[in-house]
N, CA, C and O atoms as a GROMACS GRO file, in nm:
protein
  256
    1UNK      N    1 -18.922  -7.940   0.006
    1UNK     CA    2 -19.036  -7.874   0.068
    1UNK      C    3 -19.145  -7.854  -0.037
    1UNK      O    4 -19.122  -7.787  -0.138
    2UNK      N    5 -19.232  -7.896  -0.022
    2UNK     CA    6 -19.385  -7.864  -0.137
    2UNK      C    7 -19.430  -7.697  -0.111
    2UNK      O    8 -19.409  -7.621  -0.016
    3UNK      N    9 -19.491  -7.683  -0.222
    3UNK     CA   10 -19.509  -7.526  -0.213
    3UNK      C   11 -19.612  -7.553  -0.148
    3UNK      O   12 -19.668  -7.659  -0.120
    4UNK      N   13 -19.645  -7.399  -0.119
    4UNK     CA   14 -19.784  -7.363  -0.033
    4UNK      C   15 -19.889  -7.376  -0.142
    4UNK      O   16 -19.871  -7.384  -0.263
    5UNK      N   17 -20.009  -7.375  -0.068
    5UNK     CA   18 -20.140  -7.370  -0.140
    5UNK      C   19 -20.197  -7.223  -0.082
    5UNK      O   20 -20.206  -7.176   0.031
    6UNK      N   21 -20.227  -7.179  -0.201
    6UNK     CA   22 -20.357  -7.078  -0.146
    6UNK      C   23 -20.463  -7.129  -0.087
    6UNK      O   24 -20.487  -7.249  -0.099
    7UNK      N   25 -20.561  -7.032   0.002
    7UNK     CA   26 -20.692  -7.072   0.040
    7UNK      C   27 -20.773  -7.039  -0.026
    7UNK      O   28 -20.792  -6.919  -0.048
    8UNK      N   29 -20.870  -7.162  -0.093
    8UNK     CA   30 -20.909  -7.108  -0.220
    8UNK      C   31 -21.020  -7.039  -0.191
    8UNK      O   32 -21.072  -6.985  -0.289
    9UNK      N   33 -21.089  -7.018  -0.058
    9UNK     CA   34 -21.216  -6.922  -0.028
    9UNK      C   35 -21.180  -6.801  -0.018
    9UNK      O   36 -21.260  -6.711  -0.045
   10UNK      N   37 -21.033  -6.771   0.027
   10UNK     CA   38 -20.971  -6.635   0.023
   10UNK      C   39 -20.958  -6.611  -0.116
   10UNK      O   40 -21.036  -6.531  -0.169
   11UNK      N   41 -20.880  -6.663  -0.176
   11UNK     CA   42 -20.855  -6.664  -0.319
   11UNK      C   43 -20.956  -6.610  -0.433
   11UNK      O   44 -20.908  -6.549  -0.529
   12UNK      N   45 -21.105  -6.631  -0.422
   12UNK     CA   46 -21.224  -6.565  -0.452
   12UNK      C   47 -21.277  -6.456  -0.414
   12UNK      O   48 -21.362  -6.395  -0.479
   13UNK      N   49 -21.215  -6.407  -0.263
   13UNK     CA   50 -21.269  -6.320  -0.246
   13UNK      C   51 -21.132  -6.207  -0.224
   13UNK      O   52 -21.173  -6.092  -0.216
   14UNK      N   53 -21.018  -6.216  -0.216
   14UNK     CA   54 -20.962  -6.093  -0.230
   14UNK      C   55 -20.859  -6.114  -0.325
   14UNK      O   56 -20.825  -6.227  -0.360
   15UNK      N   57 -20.781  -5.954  -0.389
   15UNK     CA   58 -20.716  -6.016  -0.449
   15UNK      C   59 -20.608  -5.908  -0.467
   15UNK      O   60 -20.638  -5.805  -0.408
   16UNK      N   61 -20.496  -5.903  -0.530
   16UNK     CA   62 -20.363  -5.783  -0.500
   16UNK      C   63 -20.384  -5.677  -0.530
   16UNK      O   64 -20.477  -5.663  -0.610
   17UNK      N   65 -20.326  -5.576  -0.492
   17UNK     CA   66 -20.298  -5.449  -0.587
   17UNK      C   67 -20.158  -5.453  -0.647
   17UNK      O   68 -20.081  -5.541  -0.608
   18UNK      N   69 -20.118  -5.364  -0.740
   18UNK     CA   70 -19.998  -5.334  -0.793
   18UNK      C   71 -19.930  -5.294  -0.604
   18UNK      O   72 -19.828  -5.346  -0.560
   19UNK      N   73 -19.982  -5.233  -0.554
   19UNK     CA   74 -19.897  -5.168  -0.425
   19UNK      C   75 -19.877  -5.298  -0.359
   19UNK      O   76 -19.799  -5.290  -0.264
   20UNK      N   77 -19.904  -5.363  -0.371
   20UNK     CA   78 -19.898  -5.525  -0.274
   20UNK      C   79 -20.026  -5.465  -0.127
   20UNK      O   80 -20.009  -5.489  -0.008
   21UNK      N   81 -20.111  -5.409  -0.169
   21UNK     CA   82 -20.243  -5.451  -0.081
   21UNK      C   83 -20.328  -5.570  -0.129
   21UNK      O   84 -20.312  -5.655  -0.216
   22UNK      N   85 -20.427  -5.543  -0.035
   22UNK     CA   86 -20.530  -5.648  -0.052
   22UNK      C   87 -20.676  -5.593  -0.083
   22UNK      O   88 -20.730  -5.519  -0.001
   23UNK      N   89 -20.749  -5.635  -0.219
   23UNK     CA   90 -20.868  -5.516  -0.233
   23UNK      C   91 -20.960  -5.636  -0.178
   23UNK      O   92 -20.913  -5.750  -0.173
   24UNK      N   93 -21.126  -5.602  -0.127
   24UNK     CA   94 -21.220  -5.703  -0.093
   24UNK      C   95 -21.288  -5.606  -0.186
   24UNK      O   96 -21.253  -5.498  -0.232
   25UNK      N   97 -21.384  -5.670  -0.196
   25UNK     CA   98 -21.546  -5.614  -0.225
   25UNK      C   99 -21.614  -5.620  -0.066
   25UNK      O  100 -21.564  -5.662   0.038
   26UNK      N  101 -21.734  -5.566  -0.090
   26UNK     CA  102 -21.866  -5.532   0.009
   26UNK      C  103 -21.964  -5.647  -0.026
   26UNK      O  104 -21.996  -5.711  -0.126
   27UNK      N  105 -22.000  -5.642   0.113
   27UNK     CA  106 -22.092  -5.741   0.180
   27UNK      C  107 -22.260  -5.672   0.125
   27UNK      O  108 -22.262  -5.552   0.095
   28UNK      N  109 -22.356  -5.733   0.118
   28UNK     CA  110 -22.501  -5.691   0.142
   28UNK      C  111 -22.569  -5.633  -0.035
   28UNK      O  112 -22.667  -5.565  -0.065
   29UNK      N  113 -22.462  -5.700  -0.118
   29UNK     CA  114 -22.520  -5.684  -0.251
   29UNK      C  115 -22.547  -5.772  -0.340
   29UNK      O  116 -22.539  -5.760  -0.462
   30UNK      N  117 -22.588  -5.885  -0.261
   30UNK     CA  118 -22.631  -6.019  -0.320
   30UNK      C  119 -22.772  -6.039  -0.327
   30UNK      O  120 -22.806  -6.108  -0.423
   31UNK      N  121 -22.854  -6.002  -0.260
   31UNK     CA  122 -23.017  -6.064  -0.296
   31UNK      C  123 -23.094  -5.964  -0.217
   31UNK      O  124 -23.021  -5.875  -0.175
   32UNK      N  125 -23.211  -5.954  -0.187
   32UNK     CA  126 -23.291  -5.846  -0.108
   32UNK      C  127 -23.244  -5.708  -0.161
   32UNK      O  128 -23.239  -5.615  -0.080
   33UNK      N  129 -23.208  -5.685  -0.292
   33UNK     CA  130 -23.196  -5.580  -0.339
   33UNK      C  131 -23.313  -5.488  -0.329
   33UNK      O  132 -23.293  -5.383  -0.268
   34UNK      N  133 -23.447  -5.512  -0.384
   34UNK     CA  134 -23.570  -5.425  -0.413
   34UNK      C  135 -23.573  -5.343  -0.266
   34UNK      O  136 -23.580  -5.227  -0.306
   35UNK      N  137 -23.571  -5.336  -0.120
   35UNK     CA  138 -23.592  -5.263  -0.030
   35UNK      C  139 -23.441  -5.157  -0.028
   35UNK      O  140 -23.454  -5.046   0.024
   36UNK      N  141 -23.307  -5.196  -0.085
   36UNK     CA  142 -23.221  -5.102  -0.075
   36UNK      C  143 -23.238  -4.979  -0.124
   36UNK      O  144 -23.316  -4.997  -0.217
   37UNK      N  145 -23.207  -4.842  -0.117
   37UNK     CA  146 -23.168  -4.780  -0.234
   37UNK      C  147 -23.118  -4.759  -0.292
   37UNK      O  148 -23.005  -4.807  -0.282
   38UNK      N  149 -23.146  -4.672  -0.403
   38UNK     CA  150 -23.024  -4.670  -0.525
   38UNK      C  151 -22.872  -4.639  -0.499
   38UNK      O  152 -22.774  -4.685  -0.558
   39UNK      N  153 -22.877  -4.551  -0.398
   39UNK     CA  154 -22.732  -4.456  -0.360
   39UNK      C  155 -22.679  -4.578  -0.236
   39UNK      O  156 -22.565  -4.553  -0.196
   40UNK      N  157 -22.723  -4.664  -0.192
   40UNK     CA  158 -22.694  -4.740  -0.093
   40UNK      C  159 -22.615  -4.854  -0.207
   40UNK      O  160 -22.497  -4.889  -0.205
   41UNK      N  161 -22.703  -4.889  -0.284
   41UNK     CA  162 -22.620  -5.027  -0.379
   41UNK      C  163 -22.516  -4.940  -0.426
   41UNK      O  164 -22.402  -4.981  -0.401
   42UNK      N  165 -22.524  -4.787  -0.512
   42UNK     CA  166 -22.415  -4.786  -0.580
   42UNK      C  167 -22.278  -4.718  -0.476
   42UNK      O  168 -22.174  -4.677  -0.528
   43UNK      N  169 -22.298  -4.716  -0.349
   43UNK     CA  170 -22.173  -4.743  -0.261
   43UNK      C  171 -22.152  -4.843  -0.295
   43UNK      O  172 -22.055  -4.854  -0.369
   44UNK      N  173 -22.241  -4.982  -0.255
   44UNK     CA  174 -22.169  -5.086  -0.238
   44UNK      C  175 -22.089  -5.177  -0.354
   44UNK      O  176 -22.042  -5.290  -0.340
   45UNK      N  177 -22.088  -5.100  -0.460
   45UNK     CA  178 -22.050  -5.156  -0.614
   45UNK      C  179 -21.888  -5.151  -0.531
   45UNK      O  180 -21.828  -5.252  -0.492
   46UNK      N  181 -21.841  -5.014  -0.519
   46UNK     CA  182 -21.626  -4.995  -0.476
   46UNK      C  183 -21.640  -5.100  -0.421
   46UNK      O  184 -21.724  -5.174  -0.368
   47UNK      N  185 -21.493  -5.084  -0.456
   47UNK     CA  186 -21.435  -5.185  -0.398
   47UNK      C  187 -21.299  -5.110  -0.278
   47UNK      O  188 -21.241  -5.002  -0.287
   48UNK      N  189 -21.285  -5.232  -0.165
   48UNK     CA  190 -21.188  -5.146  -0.094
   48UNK      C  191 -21.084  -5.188  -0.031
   48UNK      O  192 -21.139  -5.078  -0.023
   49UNK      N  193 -21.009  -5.221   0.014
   49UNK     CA  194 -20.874  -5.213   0.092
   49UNK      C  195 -20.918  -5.298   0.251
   49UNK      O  196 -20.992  -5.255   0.340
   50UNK      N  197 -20.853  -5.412   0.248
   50UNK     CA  198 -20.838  -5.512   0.393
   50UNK      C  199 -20.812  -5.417   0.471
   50UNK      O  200 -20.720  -5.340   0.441
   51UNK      N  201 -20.890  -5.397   0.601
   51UNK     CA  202 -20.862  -5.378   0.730
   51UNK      C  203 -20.667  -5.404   0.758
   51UNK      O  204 -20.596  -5.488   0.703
   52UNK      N  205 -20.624  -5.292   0.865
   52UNK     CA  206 -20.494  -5.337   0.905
   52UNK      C  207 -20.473  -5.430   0.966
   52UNK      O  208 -20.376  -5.505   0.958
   53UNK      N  209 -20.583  -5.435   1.050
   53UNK     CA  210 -20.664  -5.528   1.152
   53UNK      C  211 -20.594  -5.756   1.084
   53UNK      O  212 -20.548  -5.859   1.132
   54UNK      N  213 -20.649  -5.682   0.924
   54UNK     CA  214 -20.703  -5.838   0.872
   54UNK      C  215 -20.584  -5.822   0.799
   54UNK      O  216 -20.574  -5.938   0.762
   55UNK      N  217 -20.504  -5.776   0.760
   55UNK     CA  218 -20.404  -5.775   0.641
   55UNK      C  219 -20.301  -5.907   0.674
   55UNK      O  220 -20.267  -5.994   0.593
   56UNK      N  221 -20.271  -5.897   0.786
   56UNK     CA  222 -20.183  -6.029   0.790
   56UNK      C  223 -20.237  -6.154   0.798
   56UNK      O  224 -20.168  -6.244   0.751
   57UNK      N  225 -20.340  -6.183   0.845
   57UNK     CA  226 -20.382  -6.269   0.813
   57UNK      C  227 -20.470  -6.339   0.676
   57UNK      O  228 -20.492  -6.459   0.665
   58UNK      N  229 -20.506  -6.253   0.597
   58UNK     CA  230 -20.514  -6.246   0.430
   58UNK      C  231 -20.418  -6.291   0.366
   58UNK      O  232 -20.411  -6.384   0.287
   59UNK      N  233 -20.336  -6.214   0.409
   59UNK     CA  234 -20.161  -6.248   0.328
   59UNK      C  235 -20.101  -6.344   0.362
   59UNK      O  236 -20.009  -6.366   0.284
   60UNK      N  237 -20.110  -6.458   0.491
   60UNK     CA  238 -20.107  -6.587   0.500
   60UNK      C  239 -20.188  -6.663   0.433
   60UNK      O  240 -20.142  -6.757   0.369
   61UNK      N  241 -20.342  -6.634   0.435
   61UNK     CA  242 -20.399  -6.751   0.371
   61UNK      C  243 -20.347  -6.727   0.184
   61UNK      O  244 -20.381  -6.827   0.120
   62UNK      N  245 -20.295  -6.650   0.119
   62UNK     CA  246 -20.263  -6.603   0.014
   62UNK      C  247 -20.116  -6.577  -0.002
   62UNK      O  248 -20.066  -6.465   0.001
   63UNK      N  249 -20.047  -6.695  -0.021
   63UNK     CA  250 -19.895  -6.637   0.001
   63UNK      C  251 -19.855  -6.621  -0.125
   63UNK      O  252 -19.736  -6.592  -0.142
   64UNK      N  253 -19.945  -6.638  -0.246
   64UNK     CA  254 -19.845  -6.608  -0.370
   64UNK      C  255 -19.946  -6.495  -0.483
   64UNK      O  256 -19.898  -6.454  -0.588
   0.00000   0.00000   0.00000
Protein backbone atom coordinates (compact mmCIF):
# COMPACT_ATOMS: atom_id res chain seq x y z
CA UNK A 1 0.00 0.00 0.00
CA UNK A 2 1.72 3.57 -0.78
CA UNK A 3 1.43 6.04 1.93
CA UNK A 4 -0.92 8.87 1.88
CA UNK A 5 -0.09 12.29 0.70
CA UNK A 6 -0.97 15.33 2.47
CA UNK A 7 -2.98 18.14 0.80
CA UNK A 8 -0.51 20.43 0.25
CA UNK A 9 -3.06 23.60 0.27
CA UNK A 10 -4.20 22.29 3.65
CA UNK A 11 -0.78 21.68 4.64
CA UNK A 12 0.00 25.64 4.42
CA UNK A 13 -2.69 26.60 5.94
CA UNK A 14 -3.29 24.55 9.11
CA UNK A 15 -1.26 22.92 11.26
CA UNK A 16 -1.21 20.58 14.83
CA UNK A 17 -1.27 21.32 18.27
CA UNK A 18 0.55 19.31 20.94
CA UNK A 19 -3.37 18.37 21.95
CA UNK A 20 -3.82 16.86 18.40
CA UNK A 21 -6.08 19.99 17.27
CA UNK A 22 -5.98 21.88 14.33
CA UNK A 23 -4.82 25.76 14.62
CA UNK A 24 -5.85 28.10 11.27
CA UNK A 25 -5.03 31.63 11.11
CA UNK A 26 -7.69 34.49 10.05
CA UNK A 27 -8.88 35.55 6.90
CA UNK A 28 -8.90 39.54 5.86
CA UNK A 29 -5.17 40.38 6.77
CA UNK A 30 -3.63 40.32 3.51
CA UNK A 31 -3.97 43.67 1.57
CA UNK A 32 -6.55 46.66 2.01
CA UNK A 33 -5.03 47.11 5.29
CA UNK A 34 -4.98 51.23 5.40
CA UNK A 35 -9.11 51.39 5.85
CA UNK A 36 -8.91 48.62 8.83
CA UNK A 37 -8.26 49.55 12.27
CA UNK A 38 -5.69 49.08 14.50
CA UNK A 39 -7.69 46.90 17.15
CA UNK A 40 -9.43 45.09 14.14
CA UNK A 41 -5.84 43.85 12.54
CA UNK A 42 -4.47 43.16 15.96
CA UNK A 43 -7.50 40.56 16.52
CA UNK A 44 -6.76 39.27 13.43
CA UNK A 45 -2.89 38.53 14.16
CA UNK A 46 -4.40 34.99 16.91
CA UNK A 47 -4.51 32.42 15.77
CA UNK A 48 -7.38 29.79 16.36
CA UNK A 49 -8.79 26.37 16.53
CA UNK A 50 -10.81 24.48 13.30
CA UNK A 51 -14.43 24.63 13.60
CA UNK A 52 -16.01 21.11 14.98
CA UNK A 53 -17.94 21.59 12.03
CA UNK A 54 -14.41 21.30 9.78
CA UNK A 55 -12.20 19.14 12.05
CA UNK A 56 -12.78 15.97 10.29
CA UNK A 57 -12.45 16.91 7.32
CA UNK A 58 -8.92 18.82 7.93
CA UNK A 59 -7.72 15.73 9.52
CA UNK A 60 -8.39 13.74 6.29
CA UNK A 61 -6.87 16.05 4.01
CA UNK A 62 -3.78 15.91 6.70
CA UNK A 63 -3.34 12.42 7.86
CA UNK A 64 0.17 12.67 9.18
Amino acid sequence: MPKMKSHSGAAKRFSKTPSDEMKRAQSHRRHILTKKSSKRKRHLRDDLLVSKADKALVKRMLPY
